[in-house]
BALOBA-1460 file (C-alpha; in Angstrom, 3 decimals):
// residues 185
<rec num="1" residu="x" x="0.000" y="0.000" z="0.000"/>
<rec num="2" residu="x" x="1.157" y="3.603" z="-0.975"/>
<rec num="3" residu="x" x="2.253" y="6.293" z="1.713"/>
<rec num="4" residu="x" x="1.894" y="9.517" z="1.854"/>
<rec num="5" residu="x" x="3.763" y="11.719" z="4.451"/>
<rec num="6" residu="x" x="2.665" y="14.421" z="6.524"/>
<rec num="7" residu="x" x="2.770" y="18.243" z="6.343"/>
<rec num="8" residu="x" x="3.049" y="18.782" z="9.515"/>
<rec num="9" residu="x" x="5.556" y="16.241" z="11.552"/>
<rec num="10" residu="x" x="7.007" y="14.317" z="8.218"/>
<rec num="11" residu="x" x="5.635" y="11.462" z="9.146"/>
<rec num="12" residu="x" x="4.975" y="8.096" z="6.974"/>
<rec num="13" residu="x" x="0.893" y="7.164" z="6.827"/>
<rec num="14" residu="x" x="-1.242" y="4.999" z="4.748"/>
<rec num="15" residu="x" x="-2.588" y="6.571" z="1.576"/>
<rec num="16" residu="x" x="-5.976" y="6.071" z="2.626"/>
<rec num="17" residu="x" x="-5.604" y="7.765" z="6.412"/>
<rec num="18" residu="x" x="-7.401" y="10.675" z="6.555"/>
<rec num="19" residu="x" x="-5.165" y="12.207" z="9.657"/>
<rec num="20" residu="x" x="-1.546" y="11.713" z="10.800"/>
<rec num="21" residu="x" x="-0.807" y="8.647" z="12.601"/>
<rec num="22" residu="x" x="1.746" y="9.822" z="14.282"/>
<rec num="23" residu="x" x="0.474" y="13.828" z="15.225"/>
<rec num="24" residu="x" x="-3.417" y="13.985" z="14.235"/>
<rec num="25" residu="x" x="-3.286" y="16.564" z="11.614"/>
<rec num="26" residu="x" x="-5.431" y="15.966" z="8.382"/>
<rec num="27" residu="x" x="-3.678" y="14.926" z="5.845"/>
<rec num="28" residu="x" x="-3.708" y="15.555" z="1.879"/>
<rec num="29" residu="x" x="-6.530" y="14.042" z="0.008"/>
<rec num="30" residu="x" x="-4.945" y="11.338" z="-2.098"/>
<rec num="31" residu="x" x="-6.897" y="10.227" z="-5.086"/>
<rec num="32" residu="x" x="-6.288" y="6.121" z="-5.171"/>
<rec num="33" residu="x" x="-6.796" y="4.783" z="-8.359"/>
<rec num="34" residu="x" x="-7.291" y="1.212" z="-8.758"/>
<rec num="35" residu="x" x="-4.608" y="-0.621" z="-10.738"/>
<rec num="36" residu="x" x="-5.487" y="-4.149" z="-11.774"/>
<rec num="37" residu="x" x="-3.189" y="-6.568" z="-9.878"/>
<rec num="38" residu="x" x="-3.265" y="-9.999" z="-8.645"/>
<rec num="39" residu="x" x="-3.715" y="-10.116" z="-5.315"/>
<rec num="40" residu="x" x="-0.999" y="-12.284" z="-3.453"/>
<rec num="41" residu="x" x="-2.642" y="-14.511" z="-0.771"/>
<rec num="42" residu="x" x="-3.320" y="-13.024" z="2.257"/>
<rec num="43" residu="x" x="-2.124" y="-14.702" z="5.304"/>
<rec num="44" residu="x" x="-3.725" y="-14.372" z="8.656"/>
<rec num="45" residu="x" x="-1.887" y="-12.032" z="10.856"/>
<rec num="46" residu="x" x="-1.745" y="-12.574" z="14.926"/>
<rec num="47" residu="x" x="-2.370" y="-9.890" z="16.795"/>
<rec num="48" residu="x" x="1.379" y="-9.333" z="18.742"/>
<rec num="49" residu="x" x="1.108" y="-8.119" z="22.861"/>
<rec num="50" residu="x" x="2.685" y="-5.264" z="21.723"/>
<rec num="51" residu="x" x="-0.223" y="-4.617" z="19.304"/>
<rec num="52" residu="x" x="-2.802" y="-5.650" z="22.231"/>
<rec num="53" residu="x" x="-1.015" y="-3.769" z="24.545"/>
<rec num="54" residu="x" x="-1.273" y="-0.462" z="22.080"/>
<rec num="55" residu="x" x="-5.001" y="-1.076" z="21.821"/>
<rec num="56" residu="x" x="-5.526" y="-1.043" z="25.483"/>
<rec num="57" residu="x" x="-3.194" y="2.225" z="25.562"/>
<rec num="58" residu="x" x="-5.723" y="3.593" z="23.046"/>
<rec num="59" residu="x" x="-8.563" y="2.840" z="25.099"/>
<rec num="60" residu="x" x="-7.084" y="4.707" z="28.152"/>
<rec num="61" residu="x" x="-6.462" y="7.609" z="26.170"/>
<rec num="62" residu="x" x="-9.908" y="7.991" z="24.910"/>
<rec num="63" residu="x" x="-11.119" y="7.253" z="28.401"/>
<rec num="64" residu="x" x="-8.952" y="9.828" z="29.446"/>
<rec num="65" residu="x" x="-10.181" y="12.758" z="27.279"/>
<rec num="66" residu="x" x="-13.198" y="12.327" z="27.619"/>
<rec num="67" residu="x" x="-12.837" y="12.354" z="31.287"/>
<rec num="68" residu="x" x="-10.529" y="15.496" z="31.046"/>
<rec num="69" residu="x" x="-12.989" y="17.282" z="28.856"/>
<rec num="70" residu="x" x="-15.847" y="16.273" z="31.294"/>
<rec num="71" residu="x" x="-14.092" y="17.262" z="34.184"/>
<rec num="72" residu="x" x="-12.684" y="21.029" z="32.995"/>
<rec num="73" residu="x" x="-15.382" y="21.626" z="31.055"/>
<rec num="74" residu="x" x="-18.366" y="21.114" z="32.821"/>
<rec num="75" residu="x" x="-19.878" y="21.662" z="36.274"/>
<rec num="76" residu="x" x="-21.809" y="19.100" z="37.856"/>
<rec num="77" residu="x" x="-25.474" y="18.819" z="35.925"/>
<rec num="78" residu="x" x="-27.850" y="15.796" z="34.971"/>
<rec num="79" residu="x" x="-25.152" y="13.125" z="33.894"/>
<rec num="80" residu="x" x="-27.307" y="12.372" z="30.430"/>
<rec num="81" residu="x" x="-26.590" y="16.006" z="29.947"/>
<rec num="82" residu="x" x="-23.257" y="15.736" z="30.637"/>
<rec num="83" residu="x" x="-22.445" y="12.265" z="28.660"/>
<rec num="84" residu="x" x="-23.745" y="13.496" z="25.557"/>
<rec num="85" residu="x" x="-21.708" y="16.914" z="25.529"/>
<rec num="86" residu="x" x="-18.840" y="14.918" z="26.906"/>
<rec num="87" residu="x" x="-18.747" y="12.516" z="23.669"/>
<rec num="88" residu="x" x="-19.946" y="15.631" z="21.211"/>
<rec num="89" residu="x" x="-16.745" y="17.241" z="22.311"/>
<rec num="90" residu="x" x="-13.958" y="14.522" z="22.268"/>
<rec num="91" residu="x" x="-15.656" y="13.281" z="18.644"/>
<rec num="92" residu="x" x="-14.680" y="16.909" z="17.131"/>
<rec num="93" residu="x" x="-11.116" y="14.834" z="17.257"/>
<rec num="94" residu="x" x="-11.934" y="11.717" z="16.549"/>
<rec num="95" residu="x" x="-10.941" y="9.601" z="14.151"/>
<rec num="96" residu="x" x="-7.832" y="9.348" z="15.677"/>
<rec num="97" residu="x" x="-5.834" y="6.500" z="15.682"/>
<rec num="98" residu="x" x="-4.309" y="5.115" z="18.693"/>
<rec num="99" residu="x" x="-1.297" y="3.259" z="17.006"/>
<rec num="100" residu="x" x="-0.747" y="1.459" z="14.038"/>
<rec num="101" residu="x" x="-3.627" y="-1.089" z="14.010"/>
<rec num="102" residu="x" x="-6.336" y="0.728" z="15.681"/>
<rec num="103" residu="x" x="-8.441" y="3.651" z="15.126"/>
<rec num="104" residu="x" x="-10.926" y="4.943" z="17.437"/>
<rec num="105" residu="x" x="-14.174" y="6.386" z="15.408"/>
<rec num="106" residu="x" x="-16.211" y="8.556" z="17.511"/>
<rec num="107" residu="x" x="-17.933" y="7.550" z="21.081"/>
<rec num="108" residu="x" x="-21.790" y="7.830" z="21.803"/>
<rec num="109" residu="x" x="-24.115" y="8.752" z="24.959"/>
<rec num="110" residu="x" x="-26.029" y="6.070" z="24.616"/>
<rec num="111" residu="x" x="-29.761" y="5.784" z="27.698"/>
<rec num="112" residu="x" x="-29.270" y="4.750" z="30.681"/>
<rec num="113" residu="x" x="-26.169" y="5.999" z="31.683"/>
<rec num="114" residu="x" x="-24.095" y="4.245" z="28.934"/>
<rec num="115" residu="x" x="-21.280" y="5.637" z="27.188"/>
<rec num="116" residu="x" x="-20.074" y="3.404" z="23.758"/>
<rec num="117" residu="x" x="-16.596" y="4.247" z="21.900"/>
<rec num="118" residu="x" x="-16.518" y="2.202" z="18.822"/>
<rec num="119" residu="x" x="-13.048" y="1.623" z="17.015"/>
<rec num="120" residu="x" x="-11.397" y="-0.414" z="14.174"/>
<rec num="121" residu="x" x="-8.636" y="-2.182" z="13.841"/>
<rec num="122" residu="x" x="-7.767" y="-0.999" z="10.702"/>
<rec num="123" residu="x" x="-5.313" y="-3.681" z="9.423"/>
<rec num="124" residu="x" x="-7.192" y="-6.930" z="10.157"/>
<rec num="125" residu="x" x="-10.437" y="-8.593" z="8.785"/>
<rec num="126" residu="x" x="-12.948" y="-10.764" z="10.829"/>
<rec num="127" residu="x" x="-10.940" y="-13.996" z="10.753"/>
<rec num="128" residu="x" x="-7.669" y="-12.942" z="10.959"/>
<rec num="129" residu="x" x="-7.537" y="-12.665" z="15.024"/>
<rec num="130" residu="x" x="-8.662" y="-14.271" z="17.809"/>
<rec num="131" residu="x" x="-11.352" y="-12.356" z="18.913"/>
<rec num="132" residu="x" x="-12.064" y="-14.031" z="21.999"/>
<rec num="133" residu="x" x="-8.239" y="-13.957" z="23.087"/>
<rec num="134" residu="x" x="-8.317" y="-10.502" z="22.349"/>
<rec num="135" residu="x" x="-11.097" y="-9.740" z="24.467"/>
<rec num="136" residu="x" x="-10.290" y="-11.569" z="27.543"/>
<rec num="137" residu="x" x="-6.492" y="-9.786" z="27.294"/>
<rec num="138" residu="x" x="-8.289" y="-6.696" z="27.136"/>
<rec num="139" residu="x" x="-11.407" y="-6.594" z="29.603"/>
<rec num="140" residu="x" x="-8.858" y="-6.731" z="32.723"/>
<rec num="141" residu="x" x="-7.068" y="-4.057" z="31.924"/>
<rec num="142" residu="x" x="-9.733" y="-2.154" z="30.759"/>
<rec num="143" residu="x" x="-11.904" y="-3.044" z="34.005"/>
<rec num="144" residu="x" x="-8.720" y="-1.880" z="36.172"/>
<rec num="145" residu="x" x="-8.281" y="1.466" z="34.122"/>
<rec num="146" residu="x" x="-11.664" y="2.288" z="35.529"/>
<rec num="147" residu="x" x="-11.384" y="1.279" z="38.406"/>
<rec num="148" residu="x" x="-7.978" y="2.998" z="39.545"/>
<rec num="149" residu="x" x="-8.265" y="6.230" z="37.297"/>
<rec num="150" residu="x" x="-8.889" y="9.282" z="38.931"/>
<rec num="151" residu="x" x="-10.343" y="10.641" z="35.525"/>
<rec num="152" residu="x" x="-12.641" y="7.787" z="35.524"/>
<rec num="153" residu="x" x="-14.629" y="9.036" z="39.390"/>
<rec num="154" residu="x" x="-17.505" y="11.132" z="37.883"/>
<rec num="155" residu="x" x="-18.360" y="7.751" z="35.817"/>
<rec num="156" residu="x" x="-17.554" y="5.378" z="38.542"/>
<rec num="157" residu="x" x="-19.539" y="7.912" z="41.316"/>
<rec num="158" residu="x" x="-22.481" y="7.683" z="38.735"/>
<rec num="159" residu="x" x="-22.651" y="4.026" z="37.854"/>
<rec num="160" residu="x" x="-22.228" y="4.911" z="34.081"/>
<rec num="161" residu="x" x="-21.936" y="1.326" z="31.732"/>
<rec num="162" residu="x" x="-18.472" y="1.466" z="29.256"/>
<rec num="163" residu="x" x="-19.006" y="-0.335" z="25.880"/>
<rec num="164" residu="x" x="-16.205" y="-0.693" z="23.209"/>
<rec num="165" residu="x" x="-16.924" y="-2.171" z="20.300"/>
<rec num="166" residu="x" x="-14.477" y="-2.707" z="17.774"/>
<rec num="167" residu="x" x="-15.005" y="-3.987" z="13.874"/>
<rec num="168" residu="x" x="-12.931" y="-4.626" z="11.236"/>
<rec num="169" residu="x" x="-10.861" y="-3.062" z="8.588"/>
<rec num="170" residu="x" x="-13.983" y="-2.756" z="6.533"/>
<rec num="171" residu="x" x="-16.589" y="-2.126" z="8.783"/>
<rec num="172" residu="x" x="-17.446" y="-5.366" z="9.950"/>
<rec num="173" residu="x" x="-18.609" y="-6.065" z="13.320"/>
<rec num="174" residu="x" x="-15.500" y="-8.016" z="15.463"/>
<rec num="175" residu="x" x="-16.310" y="-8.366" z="19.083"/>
<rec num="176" residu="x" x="-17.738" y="-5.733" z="22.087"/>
<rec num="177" residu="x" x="-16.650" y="-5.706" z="25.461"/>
<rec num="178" residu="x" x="-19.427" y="-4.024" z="28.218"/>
<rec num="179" residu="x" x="-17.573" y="-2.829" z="31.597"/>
<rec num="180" residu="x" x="-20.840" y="-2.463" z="34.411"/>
<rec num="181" residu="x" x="-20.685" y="-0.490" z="37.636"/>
<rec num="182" residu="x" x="-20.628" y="-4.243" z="39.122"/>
<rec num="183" residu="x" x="-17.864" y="-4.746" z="37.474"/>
<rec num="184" residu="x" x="-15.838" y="-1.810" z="38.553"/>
<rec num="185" residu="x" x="-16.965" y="-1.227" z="41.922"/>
């Protein structure tokens, strides 16, 4: 797949990002034309605990920020109220992506106190992982970034329900994990 490097820091990103990889800043439009090429096989990657390790980095940040934005941003109203200006701030930066195989998309207030942030990891297909492996690395650390963050207290003090749902490079739905107050308290 082509690069194309960014204005700002210099840095090397897929042709088809739409922001830097590496800073955020939008990048170029590229117009990708489609050459006609036989496709090699594709072999199934494994996802590395380096690569598991920078999705769970990703969700922290996001956490984070949203926490942040919450916290400095807005005094102490009805938490629906709060949730949904809390996500329609952080998604003014979103997509983002969080390293090299995962993008986070945008987060929703969704009722009854439940905030989702869906993401993609944007270099695999359904198939190619182990979902379930994936998940039960993640949920733990996850669950313990909640519980031990002091960003995370307005949620945790509120009983607020964490989904993250993640899909594939082309959309497709992958797995979900759902983090309750029971499961954080």
């Amino acid at each position: 797949m082509e690069k194309i490097q960014c204005d700002k820091c210099g840095a090397d990103n897929f042709n088809s990002s739409k922001y830097c990889s590496s800073c955020g800043y939008e990048l170029p439009k590229t117009i990708v034309t489609d050459t006609p090429q036989e496709k090699p096989a594709k072999a199934k990657k494994k996802m590395t605990m380096a690569q598991i390790v920078g999705i769970i980095v990703g969700v922290a940040t996001a956490s984070l920020a949203s926490m942040f934005v919450q916290k400095c941003v807005f005094p102490k109203p009805d938490i629906d109220k709060v949730m949904v200006e809390t996500v329609n701030t952080i998604n003014k930066t979103f997509p983002m992506m969080i390293d090299a195989d995962t993008r986070i998309d945008n987060a929703m207030a969704l009722p009854n106190k439940t905030i989702l942030y869906n993401y993609s990891l944007v270099n695999y297909e359904n198939g190619m992982i182990d979902t379930v492996m994936t998940k039960n690395t993640l949920e733990p650390n996850i669950i313990n970034n909640i519980k031990t963050s002091p960003e995370m207290k307005y949620h945790r003090d509120n009983n607020v329900t964490f989904q993250y749902r993640y899909k594939d490079k082309n959309g497709n739905y992958m797995f979900s994990i759902i983090v309750t107050p029971e499961q954080y308290k």
